[in-house]
C-alpha positions, 0 to 999 in steps of 0.5 A, spaced: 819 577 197 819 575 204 825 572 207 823 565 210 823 564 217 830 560 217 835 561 211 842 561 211 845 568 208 853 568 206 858 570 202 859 564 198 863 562 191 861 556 188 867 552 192 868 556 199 863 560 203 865 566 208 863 566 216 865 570 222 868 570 228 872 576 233 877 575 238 882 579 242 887 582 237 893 577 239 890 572 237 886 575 232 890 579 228 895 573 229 890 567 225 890 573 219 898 574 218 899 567 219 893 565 215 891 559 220 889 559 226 896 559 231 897 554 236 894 558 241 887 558 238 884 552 243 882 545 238 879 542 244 873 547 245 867 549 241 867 555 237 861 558 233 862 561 226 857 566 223 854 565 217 851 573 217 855 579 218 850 583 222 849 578 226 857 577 229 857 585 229 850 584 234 855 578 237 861 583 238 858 589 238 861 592 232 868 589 234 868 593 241 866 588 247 873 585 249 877 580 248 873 581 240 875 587 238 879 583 232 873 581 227 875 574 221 872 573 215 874 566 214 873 563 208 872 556 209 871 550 204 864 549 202 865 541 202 867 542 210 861 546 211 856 542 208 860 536 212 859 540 219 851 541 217 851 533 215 854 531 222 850 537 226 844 537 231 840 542 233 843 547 240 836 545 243 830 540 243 824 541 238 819 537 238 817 534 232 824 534 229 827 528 235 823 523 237 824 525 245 829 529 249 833 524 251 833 521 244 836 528 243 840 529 248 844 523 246 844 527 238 847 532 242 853 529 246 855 525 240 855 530 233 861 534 232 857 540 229 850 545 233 846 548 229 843 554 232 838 559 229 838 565 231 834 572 230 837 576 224 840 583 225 839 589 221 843 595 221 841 598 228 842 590 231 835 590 232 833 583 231 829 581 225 823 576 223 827 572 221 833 567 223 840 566 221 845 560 222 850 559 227 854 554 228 858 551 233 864 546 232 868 541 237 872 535 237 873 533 230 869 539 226 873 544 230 880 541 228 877 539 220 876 546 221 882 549 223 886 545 219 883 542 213 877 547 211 880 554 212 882 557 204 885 564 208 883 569 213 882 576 213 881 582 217 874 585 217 875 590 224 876 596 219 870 594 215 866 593 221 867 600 224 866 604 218 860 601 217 858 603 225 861 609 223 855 610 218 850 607 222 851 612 228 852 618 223 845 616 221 847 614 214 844 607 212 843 607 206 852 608 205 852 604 210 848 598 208 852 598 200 859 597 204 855 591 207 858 584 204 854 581 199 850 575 202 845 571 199 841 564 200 845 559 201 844 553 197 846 548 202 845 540 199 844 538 206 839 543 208 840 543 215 833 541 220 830 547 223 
């Protein structure tokens, strides 16, 4: 079956859906023993969290780029991501989807959520046909975030560097059964193209 030119592909259950996100160790590996996102973790800019796995490995380079050397799973609400995907604008100006530019550009400057559709990855990093979401977060969706939707935080750096591990040996096929087990996702509100 051929994979639809944008889809969004994510661990979920039926009440909470995993996105991706690297920082430097301190803050990183802080947000897991806490469980949350420390005070250190800055509410009044935009974060991106990643829906796709191999896109945050392309993003952090299997966790080896500085200052994303930790790599979160975090395990959000579905309520809260649905909420963001409601309350997002497109990163950039389509025509077709906003009247005009300037239409846009106001959207842009007022939503509290950017969606923004990005090649997908294999397991080389090479991008894909097709494009995966990410989604950026200010204002009010970044500390809903942080403070409502977070369910629980883990440590995915050792799952990123054995799965890098494979890959480099040329063992794709190990590699691509430690993969997390991403599937469509059924979003209520599919977000725009």
């Amino acid at each position: 079956m051929e994979e639809p030119h944008r889809r969004i592909r994510a661990v979920h259950s039926e009440s909470t859906i995993t996105v991706y996100q690297a920082y430097a160790p301190e803050l990183g590996l802080t947000a897991v023993r806490e469980g949350r996102f420390p005070a250190a973790w800055k509410r009044d800019r935009m974060t991106w969290i990643k829906p796709s796995f191999l896109w945050m490995m392309y993003r952090c380079g299997w966790g080896t780029k500085t200052g994303q050397e930790t790599v979160l799973a975090v395990e959000i609400t579905r309520d809260g991501f649905e909420w963001a995907l409601r309350h997002a604008c497109l990163s950039s100006y389509a025509s077709g989807v906003h009247a005009d530019r300037a239409t846009w550009q106001r959207q842009l400057k007022s939503a509290p959520a950017r969606i923004q559709w990005d090649p997908e990855r294999d397991l080389h990093l090479r991008p894909l046909s097709y494009r995966s979401l990410q989604l950026g977060l200010s204002g009010e969706a970044v500390r809903r975030y942080a403070d409502e939707w977070t369910v629980a935080i883990s440590d995915v750096t050792p799952l990123a560097r054995e799965i890098h591990g494979l890959v480099s040996c040329g063992e794709t096929d190990a590699a691509a059964r430690l993969l997390p087990p991403e599937r469509p996702y059924p979003a209520t509100d599919e977000p725009r193209p």
